[in-house]
C-alpha positions as CSV (number, residue, x, y, z in Angstrom):
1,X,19.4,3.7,1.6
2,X,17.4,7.1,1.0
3,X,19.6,9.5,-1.2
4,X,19.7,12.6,0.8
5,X,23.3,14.2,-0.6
6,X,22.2,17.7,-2.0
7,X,23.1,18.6,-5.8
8,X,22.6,22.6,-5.9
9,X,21.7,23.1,-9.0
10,X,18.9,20.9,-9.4
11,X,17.8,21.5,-6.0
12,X,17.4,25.0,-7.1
13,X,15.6,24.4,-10.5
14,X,13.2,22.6,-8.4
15,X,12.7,25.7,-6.0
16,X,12.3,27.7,-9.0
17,X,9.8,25.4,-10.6
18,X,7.6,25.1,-7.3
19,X,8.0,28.9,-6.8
20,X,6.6,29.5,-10.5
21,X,3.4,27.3,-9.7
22,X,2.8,27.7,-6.3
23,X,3.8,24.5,-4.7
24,X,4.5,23.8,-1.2
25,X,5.6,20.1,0.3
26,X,4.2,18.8,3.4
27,X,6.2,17.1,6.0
28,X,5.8,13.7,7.6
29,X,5.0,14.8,10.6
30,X,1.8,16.6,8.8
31,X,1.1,13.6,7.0
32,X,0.6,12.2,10.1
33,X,-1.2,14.9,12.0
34,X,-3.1,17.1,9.4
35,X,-3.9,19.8,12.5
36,X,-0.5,21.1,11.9
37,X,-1.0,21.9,8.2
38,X,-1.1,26.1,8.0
39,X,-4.6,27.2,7.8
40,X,-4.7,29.1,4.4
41,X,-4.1,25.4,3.1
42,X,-6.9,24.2,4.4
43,X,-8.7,27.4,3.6
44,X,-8.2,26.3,0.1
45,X,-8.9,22.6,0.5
46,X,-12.3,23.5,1.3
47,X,-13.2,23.6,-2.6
48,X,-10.9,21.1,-4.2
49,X,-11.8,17.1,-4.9
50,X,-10.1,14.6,-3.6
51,X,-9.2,13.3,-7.1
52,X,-8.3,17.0,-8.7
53,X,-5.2,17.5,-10.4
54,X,-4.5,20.2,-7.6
55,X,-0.9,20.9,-6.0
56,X,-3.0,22.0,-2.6
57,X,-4.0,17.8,-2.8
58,X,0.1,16.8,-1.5
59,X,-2.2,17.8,1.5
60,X,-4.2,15.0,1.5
61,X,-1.8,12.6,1.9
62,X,-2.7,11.4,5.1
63,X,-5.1,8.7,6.7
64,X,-6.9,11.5,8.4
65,X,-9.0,12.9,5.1
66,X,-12.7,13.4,5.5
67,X,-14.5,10.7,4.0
68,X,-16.0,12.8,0.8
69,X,-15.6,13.7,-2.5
70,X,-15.3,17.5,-2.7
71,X,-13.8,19.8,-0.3
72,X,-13.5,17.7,2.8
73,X,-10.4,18.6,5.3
74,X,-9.5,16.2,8.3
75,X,-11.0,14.0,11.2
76,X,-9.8,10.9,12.5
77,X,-8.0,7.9,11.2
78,X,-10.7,6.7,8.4
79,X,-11.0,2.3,9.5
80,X,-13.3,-0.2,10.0
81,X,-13.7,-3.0,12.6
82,X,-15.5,-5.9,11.5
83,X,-18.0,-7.8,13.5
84,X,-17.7,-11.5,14.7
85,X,-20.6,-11.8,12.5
86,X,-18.7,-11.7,9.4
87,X,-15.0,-12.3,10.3
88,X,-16.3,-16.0,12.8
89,X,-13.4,-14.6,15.3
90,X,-13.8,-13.3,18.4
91,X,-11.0,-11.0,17.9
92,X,-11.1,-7.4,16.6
93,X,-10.1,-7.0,13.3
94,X,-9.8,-3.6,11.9
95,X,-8.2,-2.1,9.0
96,X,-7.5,0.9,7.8
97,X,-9.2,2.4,5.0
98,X,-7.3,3.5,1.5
99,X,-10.5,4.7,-0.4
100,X,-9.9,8.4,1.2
101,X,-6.8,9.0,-0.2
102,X,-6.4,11.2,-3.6
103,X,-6.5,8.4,-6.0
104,X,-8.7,5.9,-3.9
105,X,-5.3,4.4,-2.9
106,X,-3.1,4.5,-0.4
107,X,-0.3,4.5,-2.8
108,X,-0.2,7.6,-2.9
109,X,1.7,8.2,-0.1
110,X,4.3,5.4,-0.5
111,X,5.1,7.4,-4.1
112,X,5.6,10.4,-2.2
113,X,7.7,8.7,0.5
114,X,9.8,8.1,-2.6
115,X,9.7,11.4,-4.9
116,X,10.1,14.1,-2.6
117,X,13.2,13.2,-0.7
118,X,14.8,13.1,-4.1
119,X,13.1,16.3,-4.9
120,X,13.9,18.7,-2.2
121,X,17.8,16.9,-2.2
122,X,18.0,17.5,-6.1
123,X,18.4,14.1,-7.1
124,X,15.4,14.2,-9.4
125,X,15.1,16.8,-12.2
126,X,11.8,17.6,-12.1
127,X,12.5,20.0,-15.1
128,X,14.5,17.8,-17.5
129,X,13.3,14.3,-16.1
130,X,11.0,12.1,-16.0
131,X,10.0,9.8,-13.2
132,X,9.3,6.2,-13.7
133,X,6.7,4.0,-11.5
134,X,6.9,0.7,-12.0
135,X,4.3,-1.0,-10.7
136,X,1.1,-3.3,-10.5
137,X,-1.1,-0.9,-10.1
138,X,-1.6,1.6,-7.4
139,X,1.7,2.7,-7.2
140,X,2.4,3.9,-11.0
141,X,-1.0,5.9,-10.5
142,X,-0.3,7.2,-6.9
143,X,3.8,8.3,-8.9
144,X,2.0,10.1,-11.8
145,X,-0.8,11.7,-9.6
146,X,1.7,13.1,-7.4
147,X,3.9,14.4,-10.7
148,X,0.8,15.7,-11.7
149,X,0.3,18.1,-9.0
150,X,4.0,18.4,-9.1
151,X,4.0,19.6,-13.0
152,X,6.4,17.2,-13.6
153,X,6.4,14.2,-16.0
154,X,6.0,10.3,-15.2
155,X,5.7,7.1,-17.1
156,X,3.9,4.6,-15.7
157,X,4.6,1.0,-16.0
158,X,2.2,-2.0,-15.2
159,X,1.0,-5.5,-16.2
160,X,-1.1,-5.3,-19.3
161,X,-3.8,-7.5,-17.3
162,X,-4.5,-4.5,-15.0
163,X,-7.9,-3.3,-14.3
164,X,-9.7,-1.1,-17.2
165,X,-10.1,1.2,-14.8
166,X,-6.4,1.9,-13.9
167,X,-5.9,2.1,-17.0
168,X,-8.5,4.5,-17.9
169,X,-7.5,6.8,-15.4
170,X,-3.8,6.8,-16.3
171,X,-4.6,8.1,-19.8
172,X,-5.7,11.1,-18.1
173,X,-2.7,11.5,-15.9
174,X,0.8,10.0,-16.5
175,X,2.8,11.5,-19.4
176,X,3.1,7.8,-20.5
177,X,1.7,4.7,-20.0
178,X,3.7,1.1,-20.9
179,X,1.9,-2.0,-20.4
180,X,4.2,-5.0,-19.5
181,X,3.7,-8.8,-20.6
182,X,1.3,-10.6,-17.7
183,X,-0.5,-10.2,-14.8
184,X,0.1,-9.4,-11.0
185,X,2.9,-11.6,-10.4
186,X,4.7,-11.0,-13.4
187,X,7.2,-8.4,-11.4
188,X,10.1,-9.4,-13.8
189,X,8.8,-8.0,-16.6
190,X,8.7,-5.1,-15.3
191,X,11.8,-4.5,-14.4
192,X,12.8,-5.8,-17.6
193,X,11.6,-2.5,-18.9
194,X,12.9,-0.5,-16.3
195,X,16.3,-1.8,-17.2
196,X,15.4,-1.1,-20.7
197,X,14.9,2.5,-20.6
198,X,17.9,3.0,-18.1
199,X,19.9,1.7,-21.0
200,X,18.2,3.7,-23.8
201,X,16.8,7.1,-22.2
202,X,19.0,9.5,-20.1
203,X,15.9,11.9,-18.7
204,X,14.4,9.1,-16.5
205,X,14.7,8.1,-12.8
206,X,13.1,4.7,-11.7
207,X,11.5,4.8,-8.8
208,X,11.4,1.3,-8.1
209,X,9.1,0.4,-5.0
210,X,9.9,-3.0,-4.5
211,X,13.7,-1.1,-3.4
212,X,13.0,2.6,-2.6
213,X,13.3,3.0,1.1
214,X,11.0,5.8,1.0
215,X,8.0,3.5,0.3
216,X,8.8,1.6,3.6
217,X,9.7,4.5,5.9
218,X,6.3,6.5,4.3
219,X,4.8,3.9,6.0
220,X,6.7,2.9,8.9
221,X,6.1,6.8,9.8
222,X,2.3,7.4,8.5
223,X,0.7,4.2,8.6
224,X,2.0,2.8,11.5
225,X,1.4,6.3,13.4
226,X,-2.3,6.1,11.8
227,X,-2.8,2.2,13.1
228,X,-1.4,3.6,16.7
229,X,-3.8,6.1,16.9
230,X,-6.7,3.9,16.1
231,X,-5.3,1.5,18.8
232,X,-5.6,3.6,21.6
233,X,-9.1,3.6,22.0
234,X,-9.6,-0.2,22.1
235,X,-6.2,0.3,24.6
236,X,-8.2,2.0,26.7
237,X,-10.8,-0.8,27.0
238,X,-8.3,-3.2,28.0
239,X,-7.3,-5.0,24.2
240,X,-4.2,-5.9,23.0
241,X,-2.3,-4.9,19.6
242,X,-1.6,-8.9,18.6
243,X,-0.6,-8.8,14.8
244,X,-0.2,-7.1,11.5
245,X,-1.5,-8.3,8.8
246,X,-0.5,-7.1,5.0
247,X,-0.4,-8.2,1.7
248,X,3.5,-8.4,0.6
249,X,3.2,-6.5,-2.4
250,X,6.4,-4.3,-2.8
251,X,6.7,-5.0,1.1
252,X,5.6,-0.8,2.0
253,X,2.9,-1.6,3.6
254,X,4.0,-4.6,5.8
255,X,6.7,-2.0,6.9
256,X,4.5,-0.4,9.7
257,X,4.4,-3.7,11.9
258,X,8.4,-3.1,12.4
259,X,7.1,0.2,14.5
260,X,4.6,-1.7,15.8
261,X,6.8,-4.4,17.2
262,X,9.2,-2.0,18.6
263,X,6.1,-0.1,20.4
264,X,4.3,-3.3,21.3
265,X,6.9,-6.3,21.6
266,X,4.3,-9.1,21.6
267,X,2.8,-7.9,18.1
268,X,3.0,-10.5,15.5
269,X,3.6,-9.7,11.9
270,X,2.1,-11.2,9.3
271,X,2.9,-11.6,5.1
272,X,-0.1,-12.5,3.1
273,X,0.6,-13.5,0.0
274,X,-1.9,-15.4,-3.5
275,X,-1.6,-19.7,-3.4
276,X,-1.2,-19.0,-6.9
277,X,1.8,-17.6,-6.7
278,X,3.7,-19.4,-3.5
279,X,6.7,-17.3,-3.4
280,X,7.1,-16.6,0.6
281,X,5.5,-20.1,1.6
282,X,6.5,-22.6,-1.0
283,X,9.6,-20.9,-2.9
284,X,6.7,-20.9,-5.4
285,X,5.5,-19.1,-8.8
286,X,2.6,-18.6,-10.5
287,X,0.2,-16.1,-11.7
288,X,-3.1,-14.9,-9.8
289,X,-5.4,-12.3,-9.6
290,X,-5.2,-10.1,-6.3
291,X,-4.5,-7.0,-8.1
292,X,-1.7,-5.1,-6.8
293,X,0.4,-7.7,-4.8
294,X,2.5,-8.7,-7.5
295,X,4.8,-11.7,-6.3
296,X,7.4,-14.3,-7.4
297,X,10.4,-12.3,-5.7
298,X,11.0,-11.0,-2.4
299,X,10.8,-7.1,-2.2
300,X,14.6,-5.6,-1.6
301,X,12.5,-3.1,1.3
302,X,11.1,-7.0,3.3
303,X,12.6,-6.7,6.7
304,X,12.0,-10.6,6.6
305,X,13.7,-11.1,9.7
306,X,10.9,-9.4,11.4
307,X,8.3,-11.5,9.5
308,X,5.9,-14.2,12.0
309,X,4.2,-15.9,9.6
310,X,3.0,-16.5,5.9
311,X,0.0,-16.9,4.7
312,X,-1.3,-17.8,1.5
313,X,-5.2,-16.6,-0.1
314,X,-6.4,-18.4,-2.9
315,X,-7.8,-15.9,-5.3
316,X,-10.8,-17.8,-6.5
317,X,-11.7,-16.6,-2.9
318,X,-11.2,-13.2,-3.3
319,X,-13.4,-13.0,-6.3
320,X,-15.9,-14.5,-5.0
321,X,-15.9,-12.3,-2.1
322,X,-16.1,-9.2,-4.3
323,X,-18.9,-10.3,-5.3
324,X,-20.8,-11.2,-1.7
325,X,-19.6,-7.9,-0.7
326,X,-21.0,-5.7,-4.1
327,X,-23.9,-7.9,-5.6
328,X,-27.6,-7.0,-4.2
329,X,-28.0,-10.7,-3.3
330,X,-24.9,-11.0,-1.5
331,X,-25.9,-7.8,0.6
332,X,-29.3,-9.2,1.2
333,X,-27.1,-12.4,2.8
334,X,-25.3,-10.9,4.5
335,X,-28.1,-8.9,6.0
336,X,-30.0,-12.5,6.9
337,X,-27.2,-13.3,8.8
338,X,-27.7,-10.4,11.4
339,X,-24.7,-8.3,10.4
340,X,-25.6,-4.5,10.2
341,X,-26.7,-2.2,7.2
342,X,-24.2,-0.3,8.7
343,X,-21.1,-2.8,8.0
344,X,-22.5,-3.9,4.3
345,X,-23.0,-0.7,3.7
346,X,-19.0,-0.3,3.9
347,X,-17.9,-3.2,2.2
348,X,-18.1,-1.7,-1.1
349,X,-14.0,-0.5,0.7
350,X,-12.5,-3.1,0.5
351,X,-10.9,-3.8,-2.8
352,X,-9.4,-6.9,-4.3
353,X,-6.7,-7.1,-2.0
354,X,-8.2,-5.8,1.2
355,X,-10.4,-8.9,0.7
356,X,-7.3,-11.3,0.8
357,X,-6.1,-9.2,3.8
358,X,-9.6,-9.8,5.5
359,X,-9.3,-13.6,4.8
360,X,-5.5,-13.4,5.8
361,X,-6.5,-11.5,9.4
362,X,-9.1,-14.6,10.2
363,X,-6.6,-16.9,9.3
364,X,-4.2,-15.5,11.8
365,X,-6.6,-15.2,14.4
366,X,-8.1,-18.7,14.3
367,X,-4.5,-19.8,14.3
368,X,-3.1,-18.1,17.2
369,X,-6.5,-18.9,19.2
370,X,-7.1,-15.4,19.2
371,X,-9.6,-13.8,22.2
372,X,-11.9,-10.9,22.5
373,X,-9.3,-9.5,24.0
374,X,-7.3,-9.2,21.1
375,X,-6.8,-6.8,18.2
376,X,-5.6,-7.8,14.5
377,X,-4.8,-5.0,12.3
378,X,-4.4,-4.7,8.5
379,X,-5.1,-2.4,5.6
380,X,-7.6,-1.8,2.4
381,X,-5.2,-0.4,0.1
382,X,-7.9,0.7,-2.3
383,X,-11.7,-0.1,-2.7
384,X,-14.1,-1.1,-5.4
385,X,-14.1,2.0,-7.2
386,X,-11.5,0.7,-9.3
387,X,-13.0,-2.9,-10.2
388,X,-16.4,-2.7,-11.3
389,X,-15.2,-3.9,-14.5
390,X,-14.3,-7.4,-12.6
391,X,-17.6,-7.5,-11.3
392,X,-18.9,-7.0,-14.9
393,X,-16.4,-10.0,-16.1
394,X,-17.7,-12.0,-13.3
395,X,-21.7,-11.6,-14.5
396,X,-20.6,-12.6,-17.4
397,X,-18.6,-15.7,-16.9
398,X,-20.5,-17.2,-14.6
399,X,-23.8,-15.7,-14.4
400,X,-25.9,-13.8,-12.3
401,X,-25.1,-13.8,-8.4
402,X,-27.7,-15.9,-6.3
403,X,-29.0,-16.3,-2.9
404,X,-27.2,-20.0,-3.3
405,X,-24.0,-18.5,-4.0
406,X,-23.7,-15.9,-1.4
407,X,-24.1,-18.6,1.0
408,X,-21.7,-21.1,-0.2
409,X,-19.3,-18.1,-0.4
410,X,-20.1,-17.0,3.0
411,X,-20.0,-19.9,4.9
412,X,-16.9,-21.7,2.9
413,X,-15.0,-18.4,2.7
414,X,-15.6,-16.3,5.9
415,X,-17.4,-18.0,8.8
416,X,-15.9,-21.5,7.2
417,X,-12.1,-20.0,6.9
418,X,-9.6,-22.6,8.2
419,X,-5.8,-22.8,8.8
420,X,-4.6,-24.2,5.7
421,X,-2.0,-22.6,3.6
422,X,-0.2,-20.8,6.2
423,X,3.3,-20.8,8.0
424,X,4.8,-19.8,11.4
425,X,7.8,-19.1,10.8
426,X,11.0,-20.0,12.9
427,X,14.9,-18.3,12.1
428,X,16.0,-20.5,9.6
429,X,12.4,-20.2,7.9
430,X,13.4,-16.2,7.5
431,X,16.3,-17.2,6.5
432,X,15.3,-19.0,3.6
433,X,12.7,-16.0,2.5
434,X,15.6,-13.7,2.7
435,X,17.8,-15.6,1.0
436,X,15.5,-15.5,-2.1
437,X,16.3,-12.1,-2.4
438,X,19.8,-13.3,-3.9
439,X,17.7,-14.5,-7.7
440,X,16.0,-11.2,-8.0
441,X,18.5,-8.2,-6.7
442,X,22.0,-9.9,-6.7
443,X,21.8,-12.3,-10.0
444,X,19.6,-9.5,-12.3
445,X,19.2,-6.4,-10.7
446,X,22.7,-5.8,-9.5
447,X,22.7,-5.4,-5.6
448,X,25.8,-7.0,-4.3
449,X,26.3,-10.1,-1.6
450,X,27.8,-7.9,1.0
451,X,24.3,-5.6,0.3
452,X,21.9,-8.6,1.1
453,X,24.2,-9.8,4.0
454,X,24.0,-6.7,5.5
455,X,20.2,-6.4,5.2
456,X,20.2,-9.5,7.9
457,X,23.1,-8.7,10.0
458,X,23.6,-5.5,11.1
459,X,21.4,-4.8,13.6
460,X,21.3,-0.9,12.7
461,X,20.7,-1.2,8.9
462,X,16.6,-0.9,9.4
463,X,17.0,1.8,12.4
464,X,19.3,3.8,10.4
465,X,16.0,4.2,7.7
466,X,14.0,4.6,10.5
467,X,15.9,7.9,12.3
468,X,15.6,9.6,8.9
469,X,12.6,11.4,9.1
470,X,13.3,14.7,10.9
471,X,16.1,14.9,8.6
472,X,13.7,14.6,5.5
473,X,11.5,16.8,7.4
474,X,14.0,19.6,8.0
475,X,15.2,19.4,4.2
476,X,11.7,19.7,3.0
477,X,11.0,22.6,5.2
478,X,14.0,24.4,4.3
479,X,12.4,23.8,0.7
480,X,9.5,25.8,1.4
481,X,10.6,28.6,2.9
482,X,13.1,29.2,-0.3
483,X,10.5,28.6,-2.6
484,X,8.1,31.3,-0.4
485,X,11.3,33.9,-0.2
C-alpha cells in the first residue's frame, strides 16, 4: 500500500525546505486537468523549458502540455491515431504521446506518483535523504528530474547497456548515477543494489517502481483520465473503447486499463512484453533490447488478474522499425505507400518501446477481428530524442538504410504483422503469471505468502489503491497552504 501515516517532524522540515525555495505541489486532479492550475503558475510557465531544472515544471506533469520546447502551457491530450495505411487494421489505434512531458518521458509522472505522497506525509527526508530510482531507464531520470526541482538528492540506478543518451543526461541531473550489470531485462541486478545500499547506507529511501503503488495509481488516475478524454470524441462517432495495450515494464502504465475496464466492461487489456525475454508467455528469460521494459519477473503493482492477453515483440523488429520510421529512405517509403507527410512527419514519437506497443496494438486487433468500429489504445512512453545513438549503432552495423530495406521492414513488420507469439488468456493462465510473483518478491525481496495471496483474493485490495486519491489530494493541499503561510 501507499504510506500515508504522517511523521511531524519531517513533514515539517519538508514545509520548511519548500517554503525556503519556493515550491508548490500539484494535485492529481490538476495533473489531470491543467485548467485548474492557479494562474500566476502559468503566468510563469510562459518562459520556462520543458526540460529546465525549474520547480514551476511539477506543473507539467500532465498529458495536456503544449507540444513545444519553451514556454508552452496546456491544450488537449497530446496522441496520435494511426492510419490503416501503416497499422493494415481497420481498427483505430491511437496512443498517447510521452515526448511532451519534462524529460521526453512519461515517467515523470509515475516518479511523482511515488515521491510526493511520501513527501507531503514525511516519510521521505528530503533534507537528510536521498531517494533512490531504480530503474531501466525512464523512471531513474523522471526520480532525479523531479528531486531536481525538488532540491533534493537522488541516485539513479540502471543497466549499464542503457542508451548514451540517458546516460548523458543523468550526469547533469541525479546526485549519482550506478550502472548495474546487463541490459533491459536484467531487473535482478538491480535490486541487488537496492538491497545493497539498504544494508550499507541509512540516508536512502528506494523507490522501487516495480512495487510502489504510486506508480500504478499515477496512472490509473492521469493516464487513464487522459486516454478517456481522447476517447470521447471517437465515442461520439459511434466507436468503441476495445483494448489496452502496454508494454509490462514495472506494470505503471498497464495500470490505466483497470479504470478503463471498470468504465468500459467490454475493454480488453493487453501485456506486451520482448520474445527475448518470455517471462508473461513462456515463464521465460532472456535479454533484449526494448529499452525500458525490463522483464524476467512479474512487477509486485500487475493486477494480473485483470490481464486478457500476452503478447510477445521480437526486438529485431523494433529496431528495424526505428529505422523505417527515422531514416530518409524509410520516410520516402512510407510516403510511396500513400500514408501522409503528416503521419511520418510524427513518427520520429515513438521511441523504442512505443514501436513494440504499435506492433503489440496490430497484433491484438488482427486477433480479435477487430472493425472500424473499434478503438485500441496504447502509449509512447518516450520518443526518439533519446536514441539517436541506436540509429548511429545501426548505420554502422549494418550499413546504410535502403529503399530495399524499408520495404522488407514494412511489409514483414507492419502491413505483414501476424498472430504469432501471443496468448489469450483464461483464469488459470493468470493464475500461473501471478504465481511468478512468489520467485521475485516472496523468495528475495521479502513480501510474504499471505501478501501475494491477498493481491488475488480480496476483491477490495486494488480498490482500496484506487479510493486514495482525494486523500493524497487533500494532504498535498494542506502542504501548500503551510508552506504559503
Amino acid at each position: 500500500m501507499i504510506n500515508l501515516n504522517i511523521n511531524k517532524e519531517i513533514r515539517k522540515r519538508n514545509i520548511e525546505r519548500c517554503r525556503t525555495k519556493n515550491i508548490l505541489l500539484p494535485t492529481f486532479e490538476q495533473m489531470k486537468n491543467p485548467q485548474l492550475i492557479p494562474s500566476n503558475i502559468k503566468e510563469k510557465l510562459k518562459s520556462v523549458g520543458l526540460w529546465d531544472v525549474n520547480s514551476l515544471n511539477l506543473f507539467r506533469i500532465t498529458w495536456k502540455n503544449e507540444p513545444k520546447p519553451l514556454g508552452g502551457l496546456y491544450g488537449g491530450v497530446n496522441f496520435i491515431e494511426f492510419p490503416k495505411e501503416l497499422t493494415g487494421v481497420d481498427a483505430k489505434i491511437v496512443a498517447l504521446v510521452g515526448k511532451w512531458f519534462p524529460t521526453g518521458a512519461h515517467k515523470v509522472g509515475a516518479t511523482y506518483g511515488c515521491l510526493v505522497p511520501a513527501l507531503v506525509s514525511g516519510n521521505f527526508d528530503s533534507t537528510a535523504q536521498k531517494a533512490v530510482w531504480p530503474s531501466t531507464g525512464n523512471y531513474c531520470r523522471g526520480g532525479s528530474y523531479n528531486c531536481a526541482l525538488l532540491g533534493c538528492d537522488s541516485i539513479a540506478i540502471l543497466p549499464e547497456q542503457m542508451s548514451k543518451e540517458r546516460f548523458d543526461w543523468l550526469k547533469k541531473i541525479a546526485g549519482e548515477i550506478i550502472a548495474t550489470p546487463g541490459c533491459e531485462s536484467n531487473v535482478k541486478e538491480i535490486f541487488d543494489k537496492c538491497n545493497e545500499l539498504k544494508k550499507t547506507r541509512d540516508d536512502v529511501v528506494i523507490f522501487n517502481q516495480f512495487d510502489e503503488f504510486g506508480n500504478y495509481l499515477w496512472h490509473y488516475e492521469v493516464t487513464a483520465s487522459a486516454i478517456l478524454e481522447v476517447f470521447e470524441g471517437y465515442k461520439k462517432e459511434g466507436k468503441r473503447l476495445s483494448g489496452f495495450v502496454s508494454a509490462t515494464g514495472s506494470a505503471g502504465t498497464i495500470a490505466a486499463g483497470d479504470r478503463l475496464k471498470q468504465t468500459f466492461g467490454n475493454v480488453k487489456i493487453a501485456a506486451s512484453e520482448a520474445l527475448q525475454c518470455p517471462t508473461l508467455l513462456e515463464n521465460g528469460f532472456g535479454g533484449h533490447r526494448i529499452e525500458g521494459i525490463g522483464d524476467k519477473h512479474v512487477p509486485w503493482i500487475h493486477n494480473v488478474k485483470n490481464t486478457d492477453m500476452v503478447i510477445a515483440i521480437d526486438d529485431s523488429d523494433t529496431m528495424s522499425m526505428i529505422r523505417l520510421f527515422n531514416e530518409q529512405e524509410g520516410k520516402n517509403y512510407l510516403l510511396s505507400q500513400g500514408i501522409s507527410n503528416e503521419i511520418v512527419s510524427k513518427l520520429d514519437l515513438l521511441g523504442i518501446s512505443g514501436c513494440s506497443n504499435l506492433l503489440s496494438a496490430i497484433k491484438f486487433a488482427k486477433y480479435y477481428e477487430l472493425n472500424d468500429k473499434d478503438v485500441v489504445f496504447t502509449v509512447l512512453t518516450d520518443s526518439m530524442e533519446l536514441y539517436q545513438s541506436r540509429l548511429i549503432e545501426l548505420n554502422e552495423q549494418y550499413g546504410r538504410y535502403t529503399k530495399e530495406n524499408a520495404a522488407v521492414d514494412y511489409n514483414k513488420i507492419l502491413s505483414g504483422s501476424k498472430t504469432d507469439n501471443l496468448c489469450e488468456l483464461n483464469y488459470r493462465d493468470r493464475k500461473r503469471i501471478h504465481n511468478l510473483k512468489y520467485f521475485t518478491w516472496v523468495e528475495q525481496q521479502g513480501k510474504t505468502v499471505q501478501q501475494i495471496n491477498e493481491l488475488w483474493y480480496d476483491d477490495d485490495f486494488w480498490t482500496s489503491i484506487q479510493s486514495l486519491t482525494p486523500t493524497i489530494d487533500k494532504m498535498i493541499e494542506q502542504f501548500n497552504q503551510e508552506v504559503l503561510s
